[in-house]
N, C-alpha and C positions, 0 to 999 in steps of 0.2 A: 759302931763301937757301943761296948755296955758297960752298966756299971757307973760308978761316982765321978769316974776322972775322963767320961765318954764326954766326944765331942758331938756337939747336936749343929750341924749346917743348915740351913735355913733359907730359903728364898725369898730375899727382903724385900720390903715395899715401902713406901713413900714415908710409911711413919718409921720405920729404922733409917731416918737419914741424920736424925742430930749424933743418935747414936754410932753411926757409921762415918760420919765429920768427924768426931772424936778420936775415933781409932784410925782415919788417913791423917790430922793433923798429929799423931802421936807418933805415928810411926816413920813419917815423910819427915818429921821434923828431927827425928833422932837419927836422921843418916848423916853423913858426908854432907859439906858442905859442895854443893855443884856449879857448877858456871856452865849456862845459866842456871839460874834456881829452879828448882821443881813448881811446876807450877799448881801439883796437890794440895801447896798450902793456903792456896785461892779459894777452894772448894768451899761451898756454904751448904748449910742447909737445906737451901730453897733450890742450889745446881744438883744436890744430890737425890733429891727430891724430883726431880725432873726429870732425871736418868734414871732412877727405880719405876717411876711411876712409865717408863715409856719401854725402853731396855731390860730392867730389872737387873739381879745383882745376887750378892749373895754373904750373909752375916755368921758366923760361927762363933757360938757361946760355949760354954761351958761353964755348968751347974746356974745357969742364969746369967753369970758374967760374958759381956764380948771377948773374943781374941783376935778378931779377923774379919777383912771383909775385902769383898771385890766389886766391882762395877762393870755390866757389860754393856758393849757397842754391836748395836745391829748396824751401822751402816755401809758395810759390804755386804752383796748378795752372799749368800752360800755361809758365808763367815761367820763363827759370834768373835768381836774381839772384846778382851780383857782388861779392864781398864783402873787404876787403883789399888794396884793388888798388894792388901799391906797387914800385915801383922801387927799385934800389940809389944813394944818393943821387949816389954820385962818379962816375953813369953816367948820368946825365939827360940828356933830346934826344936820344937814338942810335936811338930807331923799336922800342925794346923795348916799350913799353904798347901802340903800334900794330901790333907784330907778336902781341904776347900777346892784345890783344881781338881780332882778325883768328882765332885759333884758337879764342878763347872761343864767337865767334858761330857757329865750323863746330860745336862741339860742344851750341850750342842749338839747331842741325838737325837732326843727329846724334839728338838725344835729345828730338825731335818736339814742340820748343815751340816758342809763336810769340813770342814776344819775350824780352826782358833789362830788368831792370829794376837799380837798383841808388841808393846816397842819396849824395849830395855833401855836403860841406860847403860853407854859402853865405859862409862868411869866406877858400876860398880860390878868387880869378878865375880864376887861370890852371887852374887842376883844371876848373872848371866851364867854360872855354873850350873844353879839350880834349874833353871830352863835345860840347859843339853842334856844335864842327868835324865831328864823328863822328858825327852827325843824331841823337844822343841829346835827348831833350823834355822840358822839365821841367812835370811833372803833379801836380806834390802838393809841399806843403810842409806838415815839423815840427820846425821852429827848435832846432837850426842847421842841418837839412839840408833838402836839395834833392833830392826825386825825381826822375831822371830815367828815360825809357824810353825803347824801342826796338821796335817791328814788326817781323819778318824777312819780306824778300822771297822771294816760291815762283814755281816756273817749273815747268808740266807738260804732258805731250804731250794733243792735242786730235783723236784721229785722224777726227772726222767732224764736218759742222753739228750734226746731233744734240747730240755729245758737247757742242759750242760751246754750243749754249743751254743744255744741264744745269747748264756750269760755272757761269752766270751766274745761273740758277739758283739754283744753293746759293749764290752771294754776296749776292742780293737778301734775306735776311733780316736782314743785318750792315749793311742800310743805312739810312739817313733821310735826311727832309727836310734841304736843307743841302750832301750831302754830293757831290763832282765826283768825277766819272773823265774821264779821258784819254783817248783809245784810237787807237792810233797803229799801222800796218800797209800794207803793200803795198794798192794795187788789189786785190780780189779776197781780201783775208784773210779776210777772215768777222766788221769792226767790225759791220755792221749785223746777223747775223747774232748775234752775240752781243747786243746791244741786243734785238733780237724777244726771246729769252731772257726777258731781263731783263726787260723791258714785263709780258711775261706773267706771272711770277711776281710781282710787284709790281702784277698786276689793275690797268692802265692799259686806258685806251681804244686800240683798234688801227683800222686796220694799222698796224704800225712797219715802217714801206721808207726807204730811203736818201733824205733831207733834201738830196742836194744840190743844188736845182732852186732848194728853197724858204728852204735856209740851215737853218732853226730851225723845230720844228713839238714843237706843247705836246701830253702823252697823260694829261688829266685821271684819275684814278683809278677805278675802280669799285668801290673796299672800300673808302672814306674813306680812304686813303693820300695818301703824298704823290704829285703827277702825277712824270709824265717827260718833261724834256726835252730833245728830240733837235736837236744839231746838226750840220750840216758844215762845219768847215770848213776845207775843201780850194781852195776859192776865194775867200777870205781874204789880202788883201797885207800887211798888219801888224797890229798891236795895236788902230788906232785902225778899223780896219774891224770886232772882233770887240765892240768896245763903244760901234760904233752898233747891234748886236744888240739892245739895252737886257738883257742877261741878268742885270745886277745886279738889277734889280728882281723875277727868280724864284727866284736861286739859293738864297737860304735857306728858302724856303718847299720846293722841287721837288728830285727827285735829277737834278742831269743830266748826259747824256754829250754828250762834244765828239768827234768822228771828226776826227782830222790836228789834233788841238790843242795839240801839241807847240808850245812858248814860246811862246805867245797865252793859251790858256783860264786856265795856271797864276796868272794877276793875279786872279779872281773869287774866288779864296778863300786860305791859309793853310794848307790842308790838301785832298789830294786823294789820287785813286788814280791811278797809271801805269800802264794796258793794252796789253800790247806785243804781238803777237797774228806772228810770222813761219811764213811758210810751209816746210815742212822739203821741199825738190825743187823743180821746175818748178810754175809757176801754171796750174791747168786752164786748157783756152780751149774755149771754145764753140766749136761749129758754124760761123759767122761768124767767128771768129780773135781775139775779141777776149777780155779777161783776165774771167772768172767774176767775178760781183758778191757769190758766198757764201751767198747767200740760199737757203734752205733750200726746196724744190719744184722748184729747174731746179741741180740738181748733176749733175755729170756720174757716170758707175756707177765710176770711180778717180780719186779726191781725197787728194792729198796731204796729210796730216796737219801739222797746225800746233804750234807752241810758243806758248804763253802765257805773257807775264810777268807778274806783279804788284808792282809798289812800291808801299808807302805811302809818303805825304810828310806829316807834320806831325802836333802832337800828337794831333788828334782820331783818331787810327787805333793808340793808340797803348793795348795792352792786350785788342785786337780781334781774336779769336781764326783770323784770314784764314789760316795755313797748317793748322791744324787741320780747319776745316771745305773748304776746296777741296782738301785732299791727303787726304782722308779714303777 
């Protein structure tokens, strides 16, 4: 943000702790009275002091005044969790917890975790609001709080089919029976392609080629796993054509992938993965002109490298160490 009324966040250190005492005893003290009591109003100086100088944290001013401030927890691996997270009270609604967590989760990139985790209090709504707005999940409860989490989405380059099926590759041991992906791309991106991948490392029955003739085709396992299975649906008009598929009755048992299942597939389950697969240049063309299918054995000898997205959606992904093992 620019300008007079920009908020400037900060990555506090040992000497912003009087000043960050301040703004948790301001704003912890002007809530709801709780049973038990919050125990923020314990925090000193010298604790806060401790957790900057070790964890670190993080202070949001504006025009030199404090508004805001959080504390973070390294002691779960993979994790940062959140600890603190408080506003100055005569400043509430003004996009400071949203520009604060916005910098929290660059700095759980930054410092190569894959998620955030942090505890709510379940006696206050509107706190536990503001977490779900913000795709936080609640995965644990120990009265009076409220776990919630958070996945961080990874995005990285894919310069060949090769590399496509590796990535896929490495995701296929983070998955089970149950679990959807999405997988959304141009003609020619390399959805099925990543699927072969994935088949094979999850010792399915093959060939896996493009479904879209057949719609949906099931790849029983070969190592008692769960099968695969494959859809298209690119010739698909709405919702109620993807659930004459009958795929309710595989998707808990099977992992399966939907190719163009952007706002259709996402009703079969609660929790999915989002595959964004864009190509970085021009789309090969074949001989004939028309746009490359991705398929690994008829690539042309200069293939534009691809960007891979990954979201998670919902809480089954939540703790699932997905940028550690595909950014690895």
């Amino acid at each position: 943000m620019t300008g007079s009324n920009a908020l400037n966040v900060i990555e506090a250190g040992p000497e912003h702790a009087a000043v960050i005492v301040d703004i948790i005893h301001r704003s912890f003290g002007a809530r709801p009275v709780l049973d038990p009591p919050s125990t923020a109003l314990e925090e000193s100086v010298e604790s806060v002091a401790e957790t900057l100088a070790t964890a670190g944290g993080l202070l949001v001013e504006r025009r030199g005044l404090p508004m805001g401030a959080m504390l973070f927890d390294e002691s779960r691996p993979g994790q940062l969790g959140l600890r603190r997270v408080c506003v100055d009270p005569d400043i509430q609604a003004r996009g400071v917890a949203s520009a604060m967590l916005g910098v929290a989760e660059d700095t759980a990139e930054e410092r190569r975790k894959d998620g955030i985790w942090l505890d709510v209090r379940e006696e206050l709504p509107e706190t536990v609001q503001f977490w779900s707005r913000r795709l936080y999940h609640p995965v644990g409860r120990d009265e009076p709080f409220i776990e919630f989490g958070k996945t961080l989405w990874l995005a990285r380059e894919v310069p060949t089919p090769e590399e496509m099926q590796l990535l896929a590759s490495r995701l296929a041991p983070l998955l089970r029976a149950g679990d959807l992906l999405v997988l959304s791309g141009d003609l020619g991106a390399g959805k099925t392609t990543f699927t072969q991948g994935l088949g094979e490392a999850l010792g399915v029955r093959g060939p896996i080629t493009s479904p879209t003739f057949v719609l949906a085709r099931a790849h029983p396992s070969l190592v008692d796993g769960p099968p695969l299975v494959h859809v298209d649906a690119y010739r698909l008009g709405d919702l109620s054509e993807i659930d004459d598929l009958d795929l309710d009755s595989t998707t808990d048992s099977a992992v399966t992938v939907v190719e163009w299942g952007d706002g259709m597939a996402e009703q079969l389950t609660d929790s999915w993965l989002h595959i964004k697969i864009e190509v970085r240049g021009p789309r090969p063309i074949d001989p004939v002109g028309t746009p490359h299918d991705g398929e690994v054995g008829d690539v042309p000898d200069e293939v534009d490298p691809r960007v891979v997205t990954i979201k998670p959606h919902g809480s089954r992904w939540v703790g699932v160490p997905l940028r550690s093992t595909l950014l690895a």
